[in-house]
C-alpha positions in Angstrom: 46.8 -44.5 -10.0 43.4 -45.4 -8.0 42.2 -41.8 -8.5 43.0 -41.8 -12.2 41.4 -44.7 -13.5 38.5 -43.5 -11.8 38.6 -40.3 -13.5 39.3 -41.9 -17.0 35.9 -44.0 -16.4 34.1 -40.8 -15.5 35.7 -38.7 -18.6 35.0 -41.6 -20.6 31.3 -41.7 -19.4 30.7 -37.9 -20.0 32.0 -38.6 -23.8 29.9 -41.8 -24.5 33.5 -43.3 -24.7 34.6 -47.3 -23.4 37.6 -47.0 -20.7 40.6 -48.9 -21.1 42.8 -50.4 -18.7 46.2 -52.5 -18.9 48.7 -54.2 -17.1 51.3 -56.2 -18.2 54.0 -57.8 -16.4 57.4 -58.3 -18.0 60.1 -60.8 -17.6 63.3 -61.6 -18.9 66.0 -59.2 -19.3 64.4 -56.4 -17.7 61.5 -57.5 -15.2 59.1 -55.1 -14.6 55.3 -54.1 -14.8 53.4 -51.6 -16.7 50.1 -50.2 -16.6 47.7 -48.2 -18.3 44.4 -46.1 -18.4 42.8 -44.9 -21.3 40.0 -44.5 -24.3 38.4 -46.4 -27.0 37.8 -44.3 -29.8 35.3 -46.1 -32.4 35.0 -44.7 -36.0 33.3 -46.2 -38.9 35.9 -48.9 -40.3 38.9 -48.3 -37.4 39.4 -48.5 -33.7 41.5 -46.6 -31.7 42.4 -47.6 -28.3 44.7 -44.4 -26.6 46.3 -45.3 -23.4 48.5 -43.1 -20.9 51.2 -45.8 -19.4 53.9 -46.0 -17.1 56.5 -48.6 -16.8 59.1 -49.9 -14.4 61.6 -52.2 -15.3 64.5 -53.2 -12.6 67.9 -53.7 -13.9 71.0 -54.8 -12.9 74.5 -54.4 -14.0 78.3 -54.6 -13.3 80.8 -53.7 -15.8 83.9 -52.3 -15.5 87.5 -54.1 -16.5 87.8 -55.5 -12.6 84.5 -56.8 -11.3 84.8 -57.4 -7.6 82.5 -58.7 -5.2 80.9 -55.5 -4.0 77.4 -55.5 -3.9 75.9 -54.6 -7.1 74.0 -51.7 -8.0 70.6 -52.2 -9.5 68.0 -49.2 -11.0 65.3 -48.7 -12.4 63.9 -47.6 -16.1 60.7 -45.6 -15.7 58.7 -44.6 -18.8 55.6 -42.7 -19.6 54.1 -42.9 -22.9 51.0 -42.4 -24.7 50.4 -46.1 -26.8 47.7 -46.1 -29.4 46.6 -49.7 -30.9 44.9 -49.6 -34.0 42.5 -52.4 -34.7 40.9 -52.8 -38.2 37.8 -54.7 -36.7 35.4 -53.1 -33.7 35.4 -56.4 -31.8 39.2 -55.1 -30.8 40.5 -58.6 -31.8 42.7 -60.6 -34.3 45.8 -58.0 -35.4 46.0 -54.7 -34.2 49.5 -51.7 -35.3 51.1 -49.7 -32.4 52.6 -46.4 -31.9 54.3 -45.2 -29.0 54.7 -41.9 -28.0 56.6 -40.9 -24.9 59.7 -40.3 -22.8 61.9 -42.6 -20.6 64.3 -41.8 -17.6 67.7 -43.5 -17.6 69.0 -43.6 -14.7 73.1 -43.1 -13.9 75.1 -46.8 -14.7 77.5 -47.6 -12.1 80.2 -49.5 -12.1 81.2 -51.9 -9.1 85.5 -52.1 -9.7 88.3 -51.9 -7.8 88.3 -48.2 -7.3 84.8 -48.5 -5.8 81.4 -47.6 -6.7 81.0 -44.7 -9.4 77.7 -43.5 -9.0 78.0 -39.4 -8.8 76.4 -39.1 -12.5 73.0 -37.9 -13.3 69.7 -39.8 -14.5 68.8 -38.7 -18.2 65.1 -37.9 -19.8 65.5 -39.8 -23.3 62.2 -39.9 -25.8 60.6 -42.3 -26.6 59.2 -43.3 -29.7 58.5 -47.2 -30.7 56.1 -49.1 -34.0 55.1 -52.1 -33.5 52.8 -55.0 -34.3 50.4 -57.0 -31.7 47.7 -60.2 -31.9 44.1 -59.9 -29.7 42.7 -63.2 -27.9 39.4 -62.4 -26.3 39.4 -64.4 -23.1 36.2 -63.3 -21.8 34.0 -60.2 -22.5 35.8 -57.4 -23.1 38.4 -58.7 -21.3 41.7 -59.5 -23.7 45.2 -61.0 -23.8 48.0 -59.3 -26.4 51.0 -60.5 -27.4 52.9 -57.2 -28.9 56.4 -57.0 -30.1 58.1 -53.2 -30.7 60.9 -51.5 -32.1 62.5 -48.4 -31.3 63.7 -46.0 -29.1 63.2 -47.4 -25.6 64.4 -48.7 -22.5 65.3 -52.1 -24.5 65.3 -51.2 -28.7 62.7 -54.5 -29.1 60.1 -54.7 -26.3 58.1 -58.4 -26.2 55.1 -58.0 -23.9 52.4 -60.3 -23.3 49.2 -57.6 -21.5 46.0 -58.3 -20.1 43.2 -55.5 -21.0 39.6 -55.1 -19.6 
């Protein structure tokens, strides 16, 4: 991760563009972090800000029609996606649209029943594709906090996320 963001601020530097970087820890349901590199693209009235992410949410689950006490399984949803925020204002602030563009791997459920642990299926690459909607609080220069909220075809169908982007 250390090697990339270094080579996005080079790249970015080479085409007289801002770098971008994100992290954003969730909670909740699915607890996790993600984080992100990427580009500020400024045209005339618009600004779009392209990042490459990757997500890891834990989860844990137990189903089955006669839960035991056997230790419970817990996995993990990894994603990679291309996210681009557009922002109607160059400042990067105040309401800003998102499209997400990626894929996601979901990993094998298994049950913890009577009969045992189940866990001889295989992990699935799904796409992913999301819209969504997000506000931008300057905290200090260039440094920003974004809630976000998306729908779509994810990990979790609606993501909340609260990010921190310098």
């Amino acid at each position: 991760m250390i090697i990339l963001m270094v080579s996005i601020t080079l790249f970015s530097e080479a085409l007289k563009r801002m770098p971008v970087f994100v992290i954003s820890p969730t909670t909740g349901v699915f607890s996790g972090i993600r984080v992100g590199v990427g580009l500020v693209n400024i045209y005339e009235n618009h600004v779009w800000e392209m990042t490459l992410n990757y997500k890891n949410e834990l989860i844990s689950h137990v189903a089955g029609p006669n839960i035991t006490f056997k230790p419970m399984n817990s996995r993990n949803f990894d994603s990679i996606y291309l996210q681009a925020n557009r922002f109607r204002n160059h400042e990067r602030e105040k309401s800003f649209l998102i499209l997400k563009v990626g894929v996601f791997l979901c990993p094998a459920f298994t049950f913890a029943t009577d009969g045992g642990i189940n866990d001889n299926k295989k992990d699935l690459i799904i796409p992913l594709g999301t819209v969504g909607y997000g506000y931008s609080f300057t905290i200090k220069d260039f440094i920003y906090l974004r809630p976000s909220i998306d729908l779509g075809l994810q990990s979790n169908l609606i993501n909340v996320g609260l990010a921190i982007t310098f």
